[in-house]
N, C-alpha and C positions, 0 to 999 in steps of 0.2 A: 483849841483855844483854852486851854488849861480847863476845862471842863466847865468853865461859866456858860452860863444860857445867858441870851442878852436881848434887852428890846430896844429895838431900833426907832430914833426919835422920827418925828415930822419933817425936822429940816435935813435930814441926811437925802433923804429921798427929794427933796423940794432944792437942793444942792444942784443935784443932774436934774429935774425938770426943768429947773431957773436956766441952767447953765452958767450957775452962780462959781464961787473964787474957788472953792473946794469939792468941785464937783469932779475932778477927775481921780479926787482921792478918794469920794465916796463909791464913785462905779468900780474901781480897785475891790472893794470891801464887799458888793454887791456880786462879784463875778467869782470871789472866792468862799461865798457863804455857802453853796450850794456840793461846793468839795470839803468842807468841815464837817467833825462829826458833833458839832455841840448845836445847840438850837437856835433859833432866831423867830424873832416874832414882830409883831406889827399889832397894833390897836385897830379893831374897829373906826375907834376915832381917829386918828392919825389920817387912816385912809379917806374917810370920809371929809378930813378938812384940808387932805391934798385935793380931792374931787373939787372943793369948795374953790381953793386957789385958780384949780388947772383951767376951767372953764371960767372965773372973772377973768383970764387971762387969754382966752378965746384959744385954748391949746385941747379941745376935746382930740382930736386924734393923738397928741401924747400921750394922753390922759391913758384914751385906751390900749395903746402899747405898754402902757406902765402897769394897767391893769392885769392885761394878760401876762406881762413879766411875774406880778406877785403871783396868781394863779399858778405857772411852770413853776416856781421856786418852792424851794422847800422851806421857806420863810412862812411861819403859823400864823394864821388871823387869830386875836385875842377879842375876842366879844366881851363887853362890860356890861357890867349887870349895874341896879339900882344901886346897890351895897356899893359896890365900887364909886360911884358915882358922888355918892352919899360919903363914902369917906376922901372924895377929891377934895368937898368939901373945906371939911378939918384940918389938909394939908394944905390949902388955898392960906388961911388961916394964919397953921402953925409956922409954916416954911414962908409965907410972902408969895407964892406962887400964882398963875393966874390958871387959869381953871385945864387948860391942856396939859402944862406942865404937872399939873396936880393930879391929873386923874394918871397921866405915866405912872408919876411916882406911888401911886398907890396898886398897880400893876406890878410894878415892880418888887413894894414890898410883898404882895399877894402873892404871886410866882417864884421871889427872889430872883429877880432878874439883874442883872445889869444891865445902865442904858447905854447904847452909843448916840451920842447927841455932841453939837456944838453950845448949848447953851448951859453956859456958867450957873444957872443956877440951881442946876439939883447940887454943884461940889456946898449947899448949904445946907444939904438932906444928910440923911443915914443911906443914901442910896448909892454905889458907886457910878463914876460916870468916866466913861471912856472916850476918845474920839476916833473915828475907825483909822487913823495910823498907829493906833495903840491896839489896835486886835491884831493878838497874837495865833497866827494860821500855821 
């Protein structure tokens, strides 16, 4: 993928658990990440606020297939620290964002990542944003 490392948003994953309009192009993107040799990664948070979804939505056995899927994957959990947290902050702020969106985007400046996400509103950031039929494998 031309050497970008990239964080994978919330809803790409929330796509195939929903069984939402773009979920057969993110399981695409999901089943070819593990034959790349550039990185991938996942939030702490992200994970935790698919947990949050998966079970209002009475779907704990997805949940845990999904789980165990990131575990097998070579997809990195990113742990956020205070700092991180404390500068979603400032991007809450500076960009308009609301606090998920902001804590990515401060992962991502931190890392340099780029995200794959459906949501229009990091193209308001310094952050690039792709959507996984633009990952180039």
């Amino acid at each position: 993928m031309n050497g970008e490392n990239c964080l994978i948003d919330t809803n790409i994953f929330l796509e195939i658990l929903l069984n939402q309009k773009n979920a057969d192009e993110c399981e695409v993107l999901l089943k070819k990440i593990n034959k790349d040799e550039s990185s991938f990664y996942v939030s702490s948070f992200a994970l935790h606020s698919i947990e949050v979804i998966m079970m209002r939505n009475n779907k704990g056995e997805d949940l845990a297939s999904f789980l165990s899927f990131i575990a097998r994957s070579k997809i990195i959990r990113i742990e956020t620290t205070i700092s991180d947290e404390l500068d979603a902050l400032k991007n809450m702020k500076k960009f308009q964002l609301d606090f998920d969106d902001a804590l990515q985007l401060s992962l991502c400046k931190k890392y340099s990542l780029v995200i794959i996400s459906y949501d229009k509103h990091f193209d308001k950031t310094p952050t690039k944003r792709i959507e996984p039929s633009q990952v180039d494998f």
